[in-house]
PDB file with one MODEL, atoms N, CA, C and O in Angstrom:
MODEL        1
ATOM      1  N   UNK A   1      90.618 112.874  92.353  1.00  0.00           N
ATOM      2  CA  UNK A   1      91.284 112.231  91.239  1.00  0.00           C
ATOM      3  C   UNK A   1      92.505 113.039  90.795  1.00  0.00           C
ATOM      4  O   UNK A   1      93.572 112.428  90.847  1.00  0.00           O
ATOM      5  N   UNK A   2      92.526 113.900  90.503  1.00  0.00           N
ATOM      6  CA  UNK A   2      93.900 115.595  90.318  1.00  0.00           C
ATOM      7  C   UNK A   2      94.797 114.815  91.553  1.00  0.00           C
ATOM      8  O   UNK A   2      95.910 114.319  91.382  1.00  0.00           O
ATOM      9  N   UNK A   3      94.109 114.832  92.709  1.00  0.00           N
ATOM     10  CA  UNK A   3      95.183 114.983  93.595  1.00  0.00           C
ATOM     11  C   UNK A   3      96.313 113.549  93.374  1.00  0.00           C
ATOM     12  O   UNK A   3      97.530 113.663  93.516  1.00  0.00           O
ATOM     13  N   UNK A   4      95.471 111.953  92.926  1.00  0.00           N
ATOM     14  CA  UNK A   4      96.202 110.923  92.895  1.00  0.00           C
ATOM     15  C   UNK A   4      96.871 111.587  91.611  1.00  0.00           C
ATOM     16  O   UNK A   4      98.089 111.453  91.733  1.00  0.00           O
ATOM     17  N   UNK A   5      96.602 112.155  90.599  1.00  0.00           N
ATOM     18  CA  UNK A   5      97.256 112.099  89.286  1.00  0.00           C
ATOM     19  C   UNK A   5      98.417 113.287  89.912  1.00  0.00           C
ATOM     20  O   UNK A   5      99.594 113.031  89.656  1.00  0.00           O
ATOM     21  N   UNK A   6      98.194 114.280  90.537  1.00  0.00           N
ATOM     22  CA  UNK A   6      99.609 114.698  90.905  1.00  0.00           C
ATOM     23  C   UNK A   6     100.608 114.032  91.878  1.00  0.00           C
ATOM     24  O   UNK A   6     101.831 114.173  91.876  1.00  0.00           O
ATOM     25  N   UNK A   7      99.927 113.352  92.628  1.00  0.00           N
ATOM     26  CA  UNK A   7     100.731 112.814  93.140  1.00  0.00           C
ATOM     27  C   UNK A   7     102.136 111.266  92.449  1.00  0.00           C
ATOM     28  O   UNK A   7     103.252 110.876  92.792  1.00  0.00           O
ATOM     29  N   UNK A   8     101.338 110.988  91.612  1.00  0.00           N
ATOM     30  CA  UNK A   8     101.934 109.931  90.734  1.00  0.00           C
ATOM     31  C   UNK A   8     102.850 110.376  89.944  1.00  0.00           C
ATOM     32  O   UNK A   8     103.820 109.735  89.541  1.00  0.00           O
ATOM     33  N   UNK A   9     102.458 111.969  89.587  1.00  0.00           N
ATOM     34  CA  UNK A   9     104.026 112.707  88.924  1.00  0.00           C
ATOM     35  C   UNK A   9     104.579 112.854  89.595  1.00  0.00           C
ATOM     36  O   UNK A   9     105.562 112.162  89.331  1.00  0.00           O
ATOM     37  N   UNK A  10     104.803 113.516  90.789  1.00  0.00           N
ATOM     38  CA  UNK A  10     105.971 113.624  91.779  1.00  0.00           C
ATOM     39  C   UNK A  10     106.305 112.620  92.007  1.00  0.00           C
ATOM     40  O   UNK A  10     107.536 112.619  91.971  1.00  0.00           O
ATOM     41  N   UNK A  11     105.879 111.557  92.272  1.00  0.00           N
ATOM     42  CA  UNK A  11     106.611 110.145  92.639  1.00  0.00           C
ATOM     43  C   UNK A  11     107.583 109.621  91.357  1.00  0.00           C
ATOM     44  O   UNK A  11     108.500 108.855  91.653  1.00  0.00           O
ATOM     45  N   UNK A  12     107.450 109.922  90.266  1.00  0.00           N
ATOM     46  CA  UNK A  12     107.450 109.614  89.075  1.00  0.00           C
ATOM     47  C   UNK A  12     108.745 110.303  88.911  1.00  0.00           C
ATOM     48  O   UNK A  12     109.761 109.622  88.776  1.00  0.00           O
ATOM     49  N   UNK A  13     108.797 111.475  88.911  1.00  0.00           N
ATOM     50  CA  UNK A  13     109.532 112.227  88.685  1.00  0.00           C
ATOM     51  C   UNK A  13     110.635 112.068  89.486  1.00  0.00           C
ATOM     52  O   UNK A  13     111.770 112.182  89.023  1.00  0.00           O
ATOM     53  N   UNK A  14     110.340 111.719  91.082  1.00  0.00           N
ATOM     54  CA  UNK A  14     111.595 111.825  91.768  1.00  0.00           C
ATOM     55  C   UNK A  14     112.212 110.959  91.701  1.00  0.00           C
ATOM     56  O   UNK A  14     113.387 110.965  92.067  1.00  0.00           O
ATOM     57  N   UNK A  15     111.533 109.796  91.144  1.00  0.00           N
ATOM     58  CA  UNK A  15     112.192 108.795  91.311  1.00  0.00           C
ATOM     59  C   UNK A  15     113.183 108.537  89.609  1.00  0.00           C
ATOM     60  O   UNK A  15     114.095 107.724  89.458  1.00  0.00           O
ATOM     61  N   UNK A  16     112.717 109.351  88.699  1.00  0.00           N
ATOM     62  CA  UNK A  16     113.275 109.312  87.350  1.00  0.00           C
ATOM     63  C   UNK A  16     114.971 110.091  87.506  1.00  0.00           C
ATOM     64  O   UNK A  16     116.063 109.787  87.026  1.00  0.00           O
ATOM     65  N   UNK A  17     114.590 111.008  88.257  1.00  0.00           N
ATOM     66  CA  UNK A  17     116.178 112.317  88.429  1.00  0.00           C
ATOM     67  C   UNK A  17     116.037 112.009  89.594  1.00  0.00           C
ATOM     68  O   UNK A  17     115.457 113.026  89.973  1.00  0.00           O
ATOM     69  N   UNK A  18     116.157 111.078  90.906  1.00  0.00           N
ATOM     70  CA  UNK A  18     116.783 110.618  92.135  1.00  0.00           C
ATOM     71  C   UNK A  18     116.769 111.617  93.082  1.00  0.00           C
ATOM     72  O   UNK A  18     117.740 111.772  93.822  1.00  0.00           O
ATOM     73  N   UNK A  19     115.094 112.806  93.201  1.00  0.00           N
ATOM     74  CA  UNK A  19     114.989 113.707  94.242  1.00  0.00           C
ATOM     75  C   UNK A  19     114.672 112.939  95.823  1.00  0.00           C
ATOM     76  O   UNK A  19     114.398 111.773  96.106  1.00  0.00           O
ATOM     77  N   UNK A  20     114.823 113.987  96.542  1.00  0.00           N
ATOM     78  CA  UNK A  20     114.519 113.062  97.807  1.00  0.00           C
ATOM     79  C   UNK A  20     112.518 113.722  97.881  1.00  0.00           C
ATOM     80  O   UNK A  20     111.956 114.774  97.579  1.00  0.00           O
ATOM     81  N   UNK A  21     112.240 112.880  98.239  1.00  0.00           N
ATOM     82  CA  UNK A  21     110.806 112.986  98.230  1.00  0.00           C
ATOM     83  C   UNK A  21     110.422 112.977  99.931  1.00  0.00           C
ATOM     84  O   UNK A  21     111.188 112.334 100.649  1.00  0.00           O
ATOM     85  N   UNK A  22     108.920 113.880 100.752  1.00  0.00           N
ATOM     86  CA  UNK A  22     108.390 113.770 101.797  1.00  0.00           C
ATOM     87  C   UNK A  22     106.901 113.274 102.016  1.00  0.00           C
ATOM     88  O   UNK A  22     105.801 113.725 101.697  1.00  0.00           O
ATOM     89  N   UNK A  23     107.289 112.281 102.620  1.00  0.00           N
ATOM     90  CA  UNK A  23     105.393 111.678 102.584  1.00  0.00           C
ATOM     91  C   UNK A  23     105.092 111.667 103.814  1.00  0.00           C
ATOM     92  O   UNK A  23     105.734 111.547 104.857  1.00  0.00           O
ATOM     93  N   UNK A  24     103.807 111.838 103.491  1.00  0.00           N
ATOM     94  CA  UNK A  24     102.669 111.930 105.410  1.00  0.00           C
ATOM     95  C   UNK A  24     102.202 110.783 104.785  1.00  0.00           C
ATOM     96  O   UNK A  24     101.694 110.689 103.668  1.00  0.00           O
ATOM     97  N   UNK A  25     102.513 109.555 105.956  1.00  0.00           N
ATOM     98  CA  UNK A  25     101.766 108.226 105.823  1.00  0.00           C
ATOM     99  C   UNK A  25     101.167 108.055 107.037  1.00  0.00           C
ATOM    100  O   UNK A  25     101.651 108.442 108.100  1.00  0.00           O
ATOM    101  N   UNK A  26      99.779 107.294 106.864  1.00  0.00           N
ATOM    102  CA  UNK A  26      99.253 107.150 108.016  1.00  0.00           C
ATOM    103  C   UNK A  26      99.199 105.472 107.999  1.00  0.00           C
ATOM    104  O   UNK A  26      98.683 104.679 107.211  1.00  0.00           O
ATOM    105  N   UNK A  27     100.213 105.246 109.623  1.00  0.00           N
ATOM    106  CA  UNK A  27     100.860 104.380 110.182  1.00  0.00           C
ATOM    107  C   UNK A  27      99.504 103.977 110.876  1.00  0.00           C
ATOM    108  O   UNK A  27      98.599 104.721 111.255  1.00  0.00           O
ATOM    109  N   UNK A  28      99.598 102.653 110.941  1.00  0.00           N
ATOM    110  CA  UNK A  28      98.495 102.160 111.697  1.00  0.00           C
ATOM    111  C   UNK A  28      98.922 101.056 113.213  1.00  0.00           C
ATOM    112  O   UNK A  28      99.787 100.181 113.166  1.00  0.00           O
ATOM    113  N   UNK A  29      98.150 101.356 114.354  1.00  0.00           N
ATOM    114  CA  UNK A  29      98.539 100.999 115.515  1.00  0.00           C
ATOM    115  C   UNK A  29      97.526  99.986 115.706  1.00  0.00           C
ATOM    116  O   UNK A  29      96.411 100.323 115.309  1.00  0.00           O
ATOM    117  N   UNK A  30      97.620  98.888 116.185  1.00  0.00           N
ATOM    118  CA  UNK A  30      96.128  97.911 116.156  1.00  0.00           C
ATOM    119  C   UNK A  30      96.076  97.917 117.758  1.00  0.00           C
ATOM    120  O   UNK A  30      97.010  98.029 118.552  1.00  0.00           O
ATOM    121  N   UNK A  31      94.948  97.791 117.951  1.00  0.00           N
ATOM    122  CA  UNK A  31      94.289  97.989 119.225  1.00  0.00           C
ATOM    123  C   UNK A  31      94.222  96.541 120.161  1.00  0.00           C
ATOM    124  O   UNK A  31      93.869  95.551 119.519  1.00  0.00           O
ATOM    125  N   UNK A  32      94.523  96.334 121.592  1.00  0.00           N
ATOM    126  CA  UNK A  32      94.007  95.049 121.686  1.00  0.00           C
ATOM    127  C   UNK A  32      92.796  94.263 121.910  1.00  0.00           C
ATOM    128  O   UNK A  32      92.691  93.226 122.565  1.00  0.00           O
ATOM    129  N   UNK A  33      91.837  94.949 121.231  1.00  0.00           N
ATOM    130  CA  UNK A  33      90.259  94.924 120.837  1.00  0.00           C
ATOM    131  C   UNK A  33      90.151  94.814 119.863  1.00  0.00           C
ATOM    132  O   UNK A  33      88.959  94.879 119.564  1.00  0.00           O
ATOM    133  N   UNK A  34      91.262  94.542 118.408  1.00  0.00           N
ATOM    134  CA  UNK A  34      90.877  94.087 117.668  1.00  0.00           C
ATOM    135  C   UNK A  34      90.900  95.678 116.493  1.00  0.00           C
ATOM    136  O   UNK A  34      91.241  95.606 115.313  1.00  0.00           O
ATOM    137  N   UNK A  35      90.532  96.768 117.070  1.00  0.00           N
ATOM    138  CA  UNK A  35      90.454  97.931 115.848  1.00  0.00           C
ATOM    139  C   UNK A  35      91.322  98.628 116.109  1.00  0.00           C
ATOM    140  O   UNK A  35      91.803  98.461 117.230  1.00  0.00           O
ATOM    141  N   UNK A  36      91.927  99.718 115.230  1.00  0.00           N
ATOM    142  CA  UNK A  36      93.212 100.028 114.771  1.00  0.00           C
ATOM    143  C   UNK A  36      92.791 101.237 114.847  1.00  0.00           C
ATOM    144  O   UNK A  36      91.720 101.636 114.389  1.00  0.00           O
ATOM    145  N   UNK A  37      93.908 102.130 115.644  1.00  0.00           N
ATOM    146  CA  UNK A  37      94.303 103.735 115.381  1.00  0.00           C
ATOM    147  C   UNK A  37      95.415 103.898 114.973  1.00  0.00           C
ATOM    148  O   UNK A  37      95.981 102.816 114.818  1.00  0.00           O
ATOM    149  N   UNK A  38      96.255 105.084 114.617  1.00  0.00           N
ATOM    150  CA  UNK A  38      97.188 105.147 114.265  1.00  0.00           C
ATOM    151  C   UNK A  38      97.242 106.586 113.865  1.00  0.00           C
ATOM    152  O   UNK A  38      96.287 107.329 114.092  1.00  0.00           O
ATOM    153  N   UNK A  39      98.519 107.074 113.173  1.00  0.00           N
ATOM    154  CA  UNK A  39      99.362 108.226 113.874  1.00  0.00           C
ATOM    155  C   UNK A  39      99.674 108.827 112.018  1.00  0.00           C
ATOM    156  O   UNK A  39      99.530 107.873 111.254  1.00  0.00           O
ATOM    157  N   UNK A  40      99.865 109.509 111.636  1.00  0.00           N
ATOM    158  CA  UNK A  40     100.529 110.210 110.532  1.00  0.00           C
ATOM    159  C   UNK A  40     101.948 110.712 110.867  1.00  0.00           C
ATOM    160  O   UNK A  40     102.224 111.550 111.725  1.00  0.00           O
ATOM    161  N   UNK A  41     102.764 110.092 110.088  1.00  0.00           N
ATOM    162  CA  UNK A  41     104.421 110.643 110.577  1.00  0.00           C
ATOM    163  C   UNK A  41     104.979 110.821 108.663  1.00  0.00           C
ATOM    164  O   UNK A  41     104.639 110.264 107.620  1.00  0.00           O
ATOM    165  N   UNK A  42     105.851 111.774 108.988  1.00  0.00           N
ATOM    166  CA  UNK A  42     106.714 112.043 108.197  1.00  0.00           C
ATOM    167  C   UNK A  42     107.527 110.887 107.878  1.00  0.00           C
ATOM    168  O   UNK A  42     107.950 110.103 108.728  1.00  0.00           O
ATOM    169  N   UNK A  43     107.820 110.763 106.121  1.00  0.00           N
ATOM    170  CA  UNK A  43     108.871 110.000 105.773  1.00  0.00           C
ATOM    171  C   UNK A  43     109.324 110.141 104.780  1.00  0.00           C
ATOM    172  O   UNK A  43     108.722 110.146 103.706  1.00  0.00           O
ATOM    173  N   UNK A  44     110.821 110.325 105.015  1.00  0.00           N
ATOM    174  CA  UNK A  44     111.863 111.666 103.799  1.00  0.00           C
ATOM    175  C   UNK A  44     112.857 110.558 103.414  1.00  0.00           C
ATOM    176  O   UNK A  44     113.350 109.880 104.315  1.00  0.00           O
ATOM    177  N   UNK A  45     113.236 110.295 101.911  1.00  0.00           N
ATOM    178  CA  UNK A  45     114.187 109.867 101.199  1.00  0.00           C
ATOM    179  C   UNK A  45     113.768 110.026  99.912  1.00  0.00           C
ATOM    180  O   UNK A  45     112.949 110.725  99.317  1.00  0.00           O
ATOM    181  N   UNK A  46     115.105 108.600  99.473  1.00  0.00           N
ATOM    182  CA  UNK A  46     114.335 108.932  97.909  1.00  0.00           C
ATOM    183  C   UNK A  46     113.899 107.299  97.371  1.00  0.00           C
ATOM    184  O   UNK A  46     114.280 106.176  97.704  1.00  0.00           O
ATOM    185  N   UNK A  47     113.074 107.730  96.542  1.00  0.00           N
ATOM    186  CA  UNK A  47     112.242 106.356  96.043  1.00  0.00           C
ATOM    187  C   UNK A  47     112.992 105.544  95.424  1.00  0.00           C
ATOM    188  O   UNK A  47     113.477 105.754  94.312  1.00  0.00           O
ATOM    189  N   UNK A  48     113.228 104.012  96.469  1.00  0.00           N
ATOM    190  CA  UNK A  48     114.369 102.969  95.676  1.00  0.00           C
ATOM    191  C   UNK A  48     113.778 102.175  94.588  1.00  0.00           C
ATOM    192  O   UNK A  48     114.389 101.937  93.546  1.00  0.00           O
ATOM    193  N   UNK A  49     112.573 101.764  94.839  1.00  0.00           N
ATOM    194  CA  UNK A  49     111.316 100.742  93.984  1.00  0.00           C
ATOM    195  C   UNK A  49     109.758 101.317  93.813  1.00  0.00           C
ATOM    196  O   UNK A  49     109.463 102.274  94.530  1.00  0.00           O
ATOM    197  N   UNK A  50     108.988 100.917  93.126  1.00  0.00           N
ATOM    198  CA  UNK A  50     107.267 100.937  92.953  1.00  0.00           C
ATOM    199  C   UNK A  50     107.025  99.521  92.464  1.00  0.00           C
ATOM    200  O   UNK A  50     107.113  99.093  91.313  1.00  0.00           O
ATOM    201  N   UNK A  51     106.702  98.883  93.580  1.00  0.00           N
ATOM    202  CA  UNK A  51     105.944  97.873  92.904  1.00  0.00           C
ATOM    203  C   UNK A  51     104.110  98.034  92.710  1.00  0.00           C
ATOM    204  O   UNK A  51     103.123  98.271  93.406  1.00  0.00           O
ATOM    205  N   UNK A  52     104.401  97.785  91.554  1.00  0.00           N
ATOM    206  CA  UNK A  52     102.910  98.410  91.159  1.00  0.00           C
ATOM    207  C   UNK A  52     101.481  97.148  91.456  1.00  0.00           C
ATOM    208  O   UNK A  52     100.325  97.539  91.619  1.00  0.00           O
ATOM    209  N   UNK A  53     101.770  96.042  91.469  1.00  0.00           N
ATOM    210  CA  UNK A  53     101.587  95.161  91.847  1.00  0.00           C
ATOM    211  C   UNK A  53     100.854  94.981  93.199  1.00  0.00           C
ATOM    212  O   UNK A  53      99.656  94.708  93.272  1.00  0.00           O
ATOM    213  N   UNK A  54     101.737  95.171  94.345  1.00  0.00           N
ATOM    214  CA  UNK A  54     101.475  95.482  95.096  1.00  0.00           C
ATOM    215  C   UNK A  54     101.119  96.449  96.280  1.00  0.00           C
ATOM    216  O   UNK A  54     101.140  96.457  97.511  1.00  0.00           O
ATOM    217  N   UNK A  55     100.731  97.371  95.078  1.00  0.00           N
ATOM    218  CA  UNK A  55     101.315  98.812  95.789  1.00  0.00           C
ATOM    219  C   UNK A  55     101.970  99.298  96.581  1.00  0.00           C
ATOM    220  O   UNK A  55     101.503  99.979  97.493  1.00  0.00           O
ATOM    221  N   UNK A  56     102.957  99.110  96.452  1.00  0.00           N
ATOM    222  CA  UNK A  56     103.751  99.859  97.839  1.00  0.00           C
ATOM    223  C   UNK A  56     104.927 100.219  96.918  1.00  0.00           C
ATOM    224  O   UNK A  56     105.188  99.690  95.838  1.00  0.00           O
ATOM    225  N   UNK A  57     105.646 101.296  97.585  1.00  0.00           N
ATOM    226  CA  UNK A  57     106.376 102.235  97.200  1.00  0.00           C
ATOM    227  C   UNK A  57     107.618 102.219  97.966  1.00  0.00           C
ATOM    228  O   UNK A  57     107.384 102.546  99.130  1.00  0.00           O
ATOM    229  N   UNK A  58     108.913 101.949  97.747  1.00  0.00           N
ATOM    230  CA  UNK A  58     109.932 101.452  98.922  1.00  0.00           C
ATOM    231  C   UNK A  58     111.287 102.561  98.731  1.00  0.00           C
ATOM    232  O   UNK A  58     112.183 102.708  97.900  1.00  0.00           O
ATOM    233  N   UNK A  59     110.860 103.237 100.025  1.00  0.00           N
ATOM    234  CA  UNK A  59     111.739 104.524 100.121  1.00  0.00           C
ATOM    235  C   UNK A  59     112.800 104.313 101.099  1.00  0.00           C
ATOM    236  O   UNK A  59     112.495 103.927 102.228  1.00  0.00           O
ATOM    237  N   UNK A  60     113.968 104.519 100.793  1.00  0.00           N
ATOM    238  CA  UNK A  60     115.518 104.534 101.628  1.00  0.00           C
ATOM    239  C   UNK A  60     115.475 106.085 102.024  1.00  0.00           C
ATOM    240  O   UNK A  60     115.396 106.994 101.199  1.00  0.00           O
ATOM    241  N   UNK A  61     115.535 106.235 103.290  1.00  0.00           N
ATOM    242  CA  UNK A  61     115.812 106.835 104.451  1.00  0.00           C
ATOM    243  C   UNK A  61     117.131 107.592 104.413  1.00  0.00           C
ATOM    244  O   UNK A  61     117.821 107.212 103.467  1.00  0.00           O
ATOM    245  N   UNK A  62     117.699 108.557 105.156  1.00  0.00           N
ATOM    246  CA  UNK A  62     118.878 108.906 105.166  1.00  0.00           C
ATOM    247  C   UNK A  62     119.498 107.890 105.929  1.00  0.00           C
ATOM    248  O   UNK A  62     120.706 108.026 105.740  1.00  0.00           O
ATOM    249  N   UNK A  63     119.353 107.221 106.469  1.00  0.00           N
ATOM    250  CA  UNK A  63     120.198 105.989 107.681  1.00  0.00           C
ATOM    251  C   UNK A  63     120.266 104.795 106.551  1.00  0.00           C
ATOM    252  O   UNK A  63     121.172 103.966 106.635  1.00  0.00           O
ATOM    253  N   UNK A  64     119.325 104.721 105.523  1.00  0.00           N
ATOM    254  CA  UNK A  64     120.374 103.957 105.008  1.00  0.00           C
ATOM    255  C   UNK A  64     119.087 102.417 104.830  1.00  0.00           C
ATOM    256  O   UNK A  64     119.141 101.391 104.151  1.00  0.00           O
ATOM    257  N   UNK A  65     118.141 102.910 105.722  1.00  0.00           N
ATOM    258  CA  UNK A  65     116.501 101.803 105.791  1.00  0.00           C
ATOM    259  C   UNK A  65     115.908 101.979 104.661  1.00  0.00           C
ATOM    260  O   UNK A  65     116.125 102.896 103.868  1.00  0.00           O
ATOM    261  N   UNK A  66     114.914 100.852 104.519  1.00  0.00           N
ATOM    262  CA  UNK A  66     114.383 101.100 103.448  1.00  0.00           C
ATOM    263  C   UNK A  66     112.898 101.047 104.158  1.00  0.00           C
ATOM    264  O   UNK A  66     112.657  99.970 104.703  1.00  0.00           O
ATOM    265  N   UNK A  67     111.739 102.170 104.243  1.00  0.00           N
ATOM    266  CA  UNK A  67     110.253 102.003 104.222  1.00  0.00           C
ATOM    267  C   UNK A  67     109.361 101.723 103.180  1.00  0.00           C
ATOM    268  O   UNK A  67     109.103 102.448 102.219  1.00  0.00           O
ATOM    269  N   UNK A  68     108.828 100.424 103.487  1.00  0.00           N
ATOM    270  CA  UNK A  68     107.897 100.252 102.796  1.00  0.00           C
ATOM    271  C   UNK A  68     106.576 101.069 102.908  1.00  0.00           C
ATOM    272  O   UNK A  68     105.994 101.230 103.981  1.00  0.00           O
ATOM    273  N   UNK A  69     106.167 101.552 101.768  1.00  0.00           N
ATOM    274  CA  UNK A  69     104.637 102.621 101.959  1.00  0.00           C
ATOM    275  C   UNK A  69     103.982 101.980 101.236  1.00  0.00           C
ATOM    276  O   UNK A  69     104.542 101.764 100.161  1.00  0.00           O
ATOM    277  N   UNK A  70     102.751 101.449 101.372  1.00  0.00           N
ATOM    278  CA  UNK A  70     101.350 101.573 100.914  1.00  0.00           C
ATOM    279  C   UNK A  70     100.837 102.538 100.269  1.00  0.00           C
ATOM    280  O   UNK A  70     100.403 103.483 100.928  1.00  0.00           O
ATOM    281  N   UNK A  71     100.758 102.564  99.000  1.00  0.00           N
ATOM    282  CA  UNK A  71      99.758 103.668  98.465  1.00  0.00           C
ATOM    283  C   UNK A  71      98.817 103.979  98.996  1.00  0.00           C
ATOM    284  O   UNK A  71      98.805 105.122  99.453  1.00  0.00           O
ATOM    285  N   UNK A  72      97.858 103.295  99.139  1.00  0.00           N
ATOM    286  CA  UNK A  72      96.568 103.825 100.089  1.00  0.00           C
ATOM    287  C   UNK A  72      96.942 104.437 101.599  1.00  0.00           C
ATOM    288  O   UNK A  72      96.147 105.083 102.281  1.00  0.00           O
ATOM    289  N   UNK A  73      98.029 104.174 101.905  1.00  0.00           N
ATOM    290  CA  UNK A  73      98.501 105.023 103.399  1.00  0.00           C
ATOM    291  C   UNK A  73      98.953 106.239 103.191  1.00  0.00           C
ATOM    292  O   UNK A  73      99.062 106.965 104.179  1.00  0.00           O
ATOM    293  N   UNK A  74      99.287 106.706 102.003  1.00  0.00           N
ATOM    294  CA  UNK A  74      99.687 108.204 101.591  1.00  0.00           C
ATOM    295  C   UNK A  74      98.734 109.115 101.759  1.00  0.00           C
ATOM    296  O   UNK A  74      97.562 109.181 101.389  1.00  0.00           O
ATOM    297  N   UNK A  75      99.418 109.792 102.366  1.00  0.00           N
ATOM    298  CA  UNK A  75      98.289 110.983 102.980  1.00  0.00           C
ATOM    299  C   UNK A  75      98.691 112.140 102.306  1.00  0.00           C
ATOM    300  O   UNK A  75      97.695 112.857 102.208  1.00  0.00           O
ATOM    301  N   UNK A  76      99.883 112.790 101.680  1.00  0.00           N
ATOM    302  CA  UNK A  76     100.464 113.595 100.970  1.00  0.00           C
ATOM    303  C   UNK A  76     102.045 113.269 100.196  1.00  0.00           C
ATOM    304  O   UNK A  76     102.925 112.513 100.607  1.00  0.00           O
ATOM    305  N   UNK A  77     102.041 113.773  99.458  1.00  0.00           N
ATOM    306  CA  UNK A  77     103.447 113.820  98.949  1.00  0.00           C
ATOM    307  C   UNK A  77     104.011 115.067  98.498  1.00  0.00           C
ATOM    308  O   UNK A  77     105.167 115.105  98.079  1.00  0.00           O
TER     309      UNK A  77
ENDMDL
END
């Protein structure tokens, strides 16, 4: 529970003063059997939106993309 409540300040925060933020999301690969593995990758910008709604968190990239993250796919921030 600490760890979601810190994590919601840093998100909070970077996105209040426009820091660039780093998240380990775990990306999911679906199998053609039907079940899903997948990979943890790095993803660095700064936070454009939170829709709280739907959870997801929509971070612009240095290129200029925008990733959509899943809260529940956050593995660190």
């Amino acid at each position: 529970m600490a760890q979601i409540e810190d994590m919601e300040k840093v998100i909070c925060e970077a996105m209040e003063f426009n820091n660039p933020v780093q998240f380990s999301v775990f990306m999911r690969l679906p199998l053609l059997n039907g079940s899903e593995t997948g990979e943890i990758v790095q993803i660095e910008g700064h936070i454009h939106y939170i829709n709280q709604q739907q959870k997801i968190s929509h971070v612009m990239d240095s290129k200029g993309d925008t990733n959509l993250i899943k809260f529940e796919d956050v593995v660190s921030a």
